[in-house]
N, C-alpha and C positions, 0 to 999 in steps of 0.2 A: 406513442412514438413522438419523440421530438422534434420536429419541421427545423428547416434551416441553418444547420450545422454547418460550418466548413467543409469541405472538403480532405482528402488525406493530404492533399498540397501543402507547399510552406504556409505558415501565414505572418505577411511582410509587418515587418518592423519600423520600415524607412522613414515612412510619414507617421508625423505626432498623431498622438491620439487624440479624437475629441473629448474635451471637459463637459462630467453629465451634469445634468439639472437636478436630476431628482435621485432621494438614495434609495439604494438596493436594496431587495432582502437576501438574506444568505444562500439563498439558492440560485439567486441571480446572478450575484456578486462572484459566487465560485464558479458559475457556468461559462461567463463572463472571462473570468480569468482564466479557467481553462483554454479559451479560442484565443486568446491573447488581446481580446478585445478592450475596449474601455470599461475602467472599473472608478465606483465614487474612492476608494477606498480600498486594499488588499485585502483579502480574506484570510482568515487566522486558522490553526487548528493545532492543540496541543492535546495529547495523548496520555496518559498516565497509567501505571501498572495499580493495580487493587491496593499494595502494601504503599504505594504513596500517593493514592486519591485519600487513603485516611488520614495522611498529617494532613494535606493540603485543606481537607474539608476542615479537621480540628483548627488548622490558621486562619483560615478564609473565615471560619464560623457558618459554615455552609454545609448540609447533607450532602455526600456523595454523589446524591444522584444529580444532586443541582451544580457541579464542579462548570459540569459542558456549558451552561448559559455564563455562569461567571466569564470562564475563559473564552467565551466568545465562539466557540466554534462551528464554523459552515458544515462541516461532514460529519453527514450521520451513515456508520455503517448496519448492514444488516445481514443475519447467517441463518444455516440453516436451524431447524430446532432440534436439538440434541441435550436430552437430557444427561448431567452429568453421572457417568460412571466412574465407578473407582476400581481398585483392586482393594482385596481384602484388608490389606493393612491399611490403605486410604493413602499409599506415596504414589502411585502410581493413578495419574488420569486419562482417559483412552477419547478420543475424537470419535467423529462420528465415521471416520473413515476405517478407526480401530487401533491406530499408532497410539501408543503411550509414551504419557511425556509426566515429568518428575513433579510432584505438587511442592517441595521444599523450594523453590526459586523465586523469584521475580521475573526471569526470564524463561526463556525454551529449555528444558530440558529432554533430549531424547530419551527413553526407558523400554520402550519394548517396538520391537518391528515384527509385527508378526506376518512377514512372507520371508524372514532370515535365514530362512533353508531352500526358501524354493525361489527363484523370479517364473515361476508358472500363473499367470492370471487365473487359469482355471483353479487353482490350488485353494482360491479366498473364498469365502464369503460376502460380496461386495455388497456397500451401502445401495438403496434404492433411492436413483434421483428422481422418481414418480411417486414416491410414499405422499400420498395426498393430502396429508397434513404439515410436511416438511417446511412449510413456507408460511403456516400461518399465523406464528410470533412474527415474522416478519411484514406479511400484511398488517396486523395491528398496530406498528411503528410507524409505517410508514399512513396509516387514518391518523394512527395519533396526533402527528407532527403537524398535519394538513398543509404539505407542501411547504413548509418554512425552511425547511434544510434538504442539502444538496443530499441523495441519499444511493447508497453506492452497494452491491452485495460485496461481502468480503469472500474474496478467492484467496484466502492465504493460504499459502502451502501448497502454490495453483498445479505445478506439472512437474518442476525435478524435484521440488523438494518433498511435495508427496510422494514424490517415486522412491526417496532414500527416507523419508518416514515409516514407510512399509519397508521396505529392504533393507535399512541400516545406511549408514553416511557413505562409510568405507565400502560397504561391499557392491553399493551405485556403482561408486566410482568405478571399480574394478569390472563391474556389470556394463557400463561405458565402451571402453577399451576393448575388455575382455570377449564379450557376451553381448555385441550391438542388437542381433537380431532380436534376444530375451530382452534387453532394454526395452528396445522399440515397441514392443507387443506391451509390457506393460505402463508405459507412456501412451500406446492407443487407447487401452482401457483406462486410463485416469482421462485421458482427453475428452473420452464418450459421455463419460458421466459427467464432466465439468460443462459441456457443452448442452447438456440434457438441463441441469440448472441452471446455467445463463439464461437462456431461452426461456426459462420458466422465471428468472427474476425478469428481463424484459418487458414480461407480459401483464407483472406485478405491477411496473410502472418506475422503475429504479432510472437515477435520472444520469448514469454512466455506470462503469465496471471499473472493479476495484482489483488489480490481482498484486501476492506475496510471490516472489520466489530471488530465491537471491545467489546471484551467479559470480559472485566477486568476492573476492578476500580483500587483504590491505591493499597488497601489491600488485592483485593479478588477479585475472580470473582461476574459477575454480577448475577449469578443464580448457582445452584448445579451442579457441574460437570455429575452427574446423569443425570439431564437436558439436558443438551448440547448435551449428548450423542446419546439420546434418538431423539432430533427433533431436533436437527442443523450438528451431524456429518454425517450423512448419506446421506445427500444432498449437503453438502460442498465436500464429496468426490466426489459427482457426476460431480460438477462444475470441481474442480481438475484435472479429470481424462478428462478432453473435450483436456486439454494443455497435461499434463501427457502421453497419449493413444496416441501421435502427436510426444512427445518427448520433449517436451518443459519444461520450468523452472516456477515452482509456487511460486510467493512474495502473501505472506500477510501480509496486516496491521492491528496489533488486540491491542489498546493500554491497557497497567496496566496490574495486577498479574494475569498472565492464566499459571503460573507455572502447576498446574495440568492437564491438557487438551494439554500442549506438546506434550506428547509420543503419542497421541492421532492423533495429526495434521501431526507428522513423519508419523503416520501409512498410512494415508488417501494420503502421498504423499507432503506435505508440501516439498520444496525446501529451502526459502528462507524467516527468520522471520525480520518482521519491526514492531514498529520502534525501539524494545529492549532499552525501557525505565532505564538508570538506576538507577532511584529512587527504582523500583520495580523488576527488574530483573538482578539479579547480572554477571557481563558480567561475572569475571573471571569463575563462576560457568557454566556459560551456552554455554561458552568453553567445559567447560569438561565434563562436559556431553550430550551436543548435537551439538559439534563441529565436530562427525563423521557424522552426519544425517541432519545436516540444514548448509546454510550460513546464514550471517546477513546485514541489512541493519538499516542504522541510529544510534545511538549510543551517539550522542554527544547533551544532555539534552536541551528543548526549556522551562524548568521548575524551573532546578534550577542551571544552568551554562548559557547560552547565555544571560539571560534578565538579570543579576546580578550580576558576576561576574566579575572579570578584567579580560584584556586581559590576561594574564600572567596564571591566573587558566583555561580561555579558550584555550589555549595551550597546557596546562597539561593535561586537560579533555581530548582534542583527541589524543593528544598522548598516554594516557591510554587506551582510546576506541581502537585504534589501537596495544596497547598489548596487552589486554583482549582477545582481541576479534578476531584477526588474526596475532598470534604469529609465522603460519609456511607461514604469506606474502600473503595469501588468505582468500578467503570465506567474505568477509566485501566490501561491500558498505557502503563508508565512509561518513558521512553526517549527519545534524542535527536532531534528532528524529522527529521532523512534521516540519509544514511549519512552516518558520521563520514569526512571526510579528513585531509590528512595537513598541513594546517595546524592543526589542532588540538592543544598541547599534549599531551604525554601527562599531565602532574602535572593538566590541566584533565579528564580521562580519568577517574583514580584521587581526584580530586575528585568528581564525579559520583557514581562507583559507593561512594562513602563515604557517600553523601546517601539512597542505594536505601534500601527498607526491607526488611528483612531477618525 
């Protein structure tokens, strides 16, 4: 466990921060940053999908696996161990939870929800969060690293999106409105087991929680804030507080407009929001009004500045994200809002990382 964490309290802004003597290592650096504390320098972290960590490596001159020291990166994530399965033809890949998702992509592809007929929890065959090997590729990362990087379990896909991974997108939705009680039930049981893991990466030694779920579109959220409130906040505190209750620091990733449901995620304990879109989420605003109670992570657009831009506006871009968004020299993990793909320029790449601060 971590000693001396802040508090769930704001943490103030007002007073300059003090200039450090000596530099950090990336685990400091980002822990650092996450409390909004003083940092020598921002912490970086850039993301890549498989189909463009190979150009990058082929540019760079670099093996893949060495991309994350090139680009610098403070966070290292860690999951359970799940051996890949396929479906017979090989288009279809199935999680460890059993949702299949489409191998043709760079991205998420949904392909199979296998509780599409029932929202009965008893109906499944559920993963075991006590499988006593589940965790020990992850213990191996995190001896390997020997404490050099900030190291986080990933909860993607933490509670609705696992809900409508199993259920299907539309028929959540509809399961929502329609069918709160069956929601609810199988939101407890994604809860149980998520909280059965947390607890078992804590113990691992993970140096905060990582969670996926994304409650926002362009323009709006995905459902009534009412909603949210109702059957998704009260179990996402639960998740929260496994890291929280430890002392530890909470990132989530919630992409598109969840302006309303903010003050909501401060309350539950939120740390640290990703990937602060800002097509949809105005940085300088989210400065000032939740720069006493959140840091941020990501910022610099994989939507309508890296895949499109020139180098020259993607310079400007972070350099903006970087004065929106930590003007008193903290609180930002600096980095692309999601994974980078393979429509993105690489010269728009090597622009960025020329913008970093160093």
């Amino acid at each position: 466990m971590h000693r001396g964490a802040p508090p769930r309290a704001c943490h103030p802004i007002s007073t300059p921060l003090p200039t450090l003597s000596q530099t950090l290592t990336p685990k400091n650096r980002m822990r650092r940053a996450l409390w909004r504390q003083a940092v020598d320098r921002l912490p970086v972290q850039t993301n890549f999908t498989g189909t463009m960590a190979a150009r990058l490596a082929a540019h760079f001159h670099h093996a893949p696996a060495e991309l994350s020291a090139r680009f610098d990166n403070h966070l290292l994530r860690v999951d359970v161990d799940h051996p890949p399965q396929l479906s017979d033809d090989g288009r279809v890949e199935f999680d460890w939870w059993g949702a299949g998702w489409g191998t043709a992509t760079e991205g998420y592809w949904h392909a199979s929800a296998p509780l599409a007929e029932t929202c009965d929890p008893a109906a499944f065959a559920w993963p075991d969060p006590l499988a006593p090997c589940l965790l020990d590729k992850a213990a191996a990362v995190i001896a390997a690293d020997a404490g050099r990087h900030f190291v986080v379990p990933n909860f993607g896909f933490a509670l609705f999106e696992r809900a409508w991974s199993l259920r299907g997108f539309d028929q959540f939705l509809m399961d929502l409105v329609c069918e709160p009680e069956a929601a609810a039930g199988l939101l407890d049981k994604i809860a149980a087991i998520q909280l059965v893991l947390a607890k078992r990466f804590v113990a691992l030694g993970v140096d905060g929680g990582y969670f996926g779920d994304d409650y926002g579109a362009q323009k709006s959220l995905l459902f009534a804030p009412a909603l949210w409130r109702q059957l998704i906040k009260p179990r996402l505190a639960q998740m929260f507080a496994v890291f929280r209750d430890a002392g530890l620091p909470v990132i989530l990733h919630s992409d598109g407009d969840i302006w309303p449901i903010l003050p909501d995620l401060v309350d539950i304990g939120l740390t640290c929001l990703n990937p602060v879109q800002p097509e949809v989420l105005d940085h300088a605003r989210l400065y000032r009004e939740f720069g006493r109670h959140l840091s941020f992570y990501g910022g610099i657009s994989t939507q309508t500045v890296l895949p499109v831009a020139s180098p020259d506006a993607v310079r400007a871009a972070t350099a903006a994200c970087i004065r929106d968004l930590a003007p008193d020299g903290t609180g930002l993990i600096l980095g692309p809002s999601h994974r980078m793909q393979s429509d993105i320029p690489v010269e728009n790449v090597e622009a960025m990382l020329s913008a970093f601060p160093i």
